[in-house]
N, C-alpha and C positions, 0 to 999 in steps of 0.2 A: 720982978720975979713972980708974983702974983698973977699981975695979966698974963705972961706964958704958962702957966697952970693952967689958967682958964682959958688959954688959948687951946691947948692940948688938951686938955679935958673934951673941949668942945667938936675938936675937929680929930681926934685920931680916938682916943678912948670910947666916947659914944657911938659913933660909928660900928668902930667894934664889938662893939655890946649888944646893935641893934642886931647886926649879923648873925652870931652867936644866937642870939636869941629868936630870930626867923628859923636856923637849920635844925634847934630844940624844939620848937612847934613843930618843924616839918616832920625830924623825926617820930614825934609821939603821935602826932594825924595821921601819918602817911606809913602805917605798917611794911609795905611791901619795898620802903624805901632804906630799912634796917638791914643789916648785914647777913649774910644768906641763912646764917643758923638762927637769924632771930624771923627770917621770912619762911621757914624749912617749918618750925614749932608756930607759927601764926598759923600755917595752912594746915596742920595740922591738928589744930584746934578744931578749925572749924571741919574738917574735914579727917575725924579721928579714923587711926588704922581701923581695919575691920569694916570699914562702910561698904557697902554694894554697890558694884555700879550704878543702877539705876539712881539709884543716892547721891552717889556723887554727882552725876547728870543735875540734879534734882538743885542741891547745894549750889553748885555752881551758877545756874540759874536764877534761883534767889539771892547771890550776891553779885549779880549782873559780869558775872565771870566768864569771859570766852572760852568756849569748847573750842578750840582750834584742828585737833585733829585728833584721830585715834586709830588705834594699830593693833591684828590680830597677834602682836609680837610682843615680848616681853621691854625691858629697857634693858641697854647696855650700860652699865654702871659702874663707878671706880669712887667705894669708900674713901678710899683717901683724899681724893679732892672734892667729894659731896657732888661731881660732875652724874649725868645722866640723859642717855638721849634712845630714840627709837631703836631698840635691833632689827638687825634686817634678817633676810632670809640666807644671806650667807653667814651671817652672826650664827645663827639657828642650826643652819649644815652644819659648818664647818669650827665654831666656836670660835670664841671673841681672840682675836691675836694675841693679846697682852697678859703675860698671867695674873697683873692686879687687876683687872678688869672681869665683869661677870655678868650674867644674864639674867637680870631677876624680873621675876611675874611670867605669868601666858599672856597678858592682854595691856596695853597701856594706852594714856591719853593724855593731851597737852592741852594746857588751860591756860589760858591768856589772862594772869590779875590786873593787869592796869597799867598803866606809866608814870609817871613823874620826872620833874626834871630836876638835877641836882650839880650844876646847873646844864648838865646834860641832859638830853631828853633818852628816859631806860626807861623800856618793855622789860615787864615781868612776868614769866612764865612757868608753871608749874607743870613739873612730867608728873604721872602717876602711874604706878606699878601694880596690876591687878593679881590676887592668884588663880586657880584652874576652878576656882569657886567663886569668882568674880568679886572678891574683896580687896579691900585696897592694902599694901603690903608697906607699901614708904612711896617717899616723893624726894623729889632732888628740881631747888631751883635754879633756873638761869633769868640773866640778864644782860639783855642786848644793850648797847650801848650808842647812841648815834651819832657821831661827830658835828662840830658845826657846819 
């Protein structure tokens, strides 16, 4: 009875331990790899409301963050699911189709934080919402997902 203790000790319990304990590392190194309200308040740490474009530019840069794109357009955004992406110009004409859906900022920009793989390989990206004074308003992130 003994030696099956140590047999399972050795080969199913530690194992699981070590596991556990790689995804608890991952998580506390790996910011961007936390769940979207915990990667929403990281970027926004470092990146508080009210910064300027140019600042942001600037930030992002010094954390070797991709400027991926940017748009004379606001975001189109839906509080409830913390989702956000470019408005277009019929966003703009004609207003966003869905009544929980809105148009926030004049200006916005996407910023590429990084990847990690868990054990899928995710791109992590940050939209940002400027307003008519080129200050940053809120952000909303996504993550890509890549299959094997």
């Amino acid at each position: 009875m003994k030696k099956l203790m140590n047999i399972i000790i050795k080969f199913v319990i530690f194992p699981i331990l070590i596991v556990l304990s790689i995804f608890i590392v991952r998580y506390i190194a790996i910011p961007i790899s936390r769940p979207f309200g915990s990667v929403h308040n990281y970027v926004l740490k470092k990146i508080p409301v009210g910064t300027s474009w140019e600042d942001c530019q600037q930030i992002a840069n010094d954390k070797d963050w991709e400027i991926r794109q940017t748009s004379d357009f606001g975001l189109n955004v839906c509080y409830e699911d913390g989702e956000g992406h470019f408005a277009t110009e019929d966003d703009i004409r004609n207003g966003v189709k869905f009544p929980y859906r809105q148009i926030l900022g004049d200006k916005s920009m996407l910023i590429y934080l990084g990847n990690y793989h868990n054990p899928l390989d995710t791109a992590v990206f940050a939209y940002l919402a400027f307003d008519e004074n080129g200050e940053l308003i809120d952000t909303f992130i996504r993550k890509d997902i890549d299959g094997i």
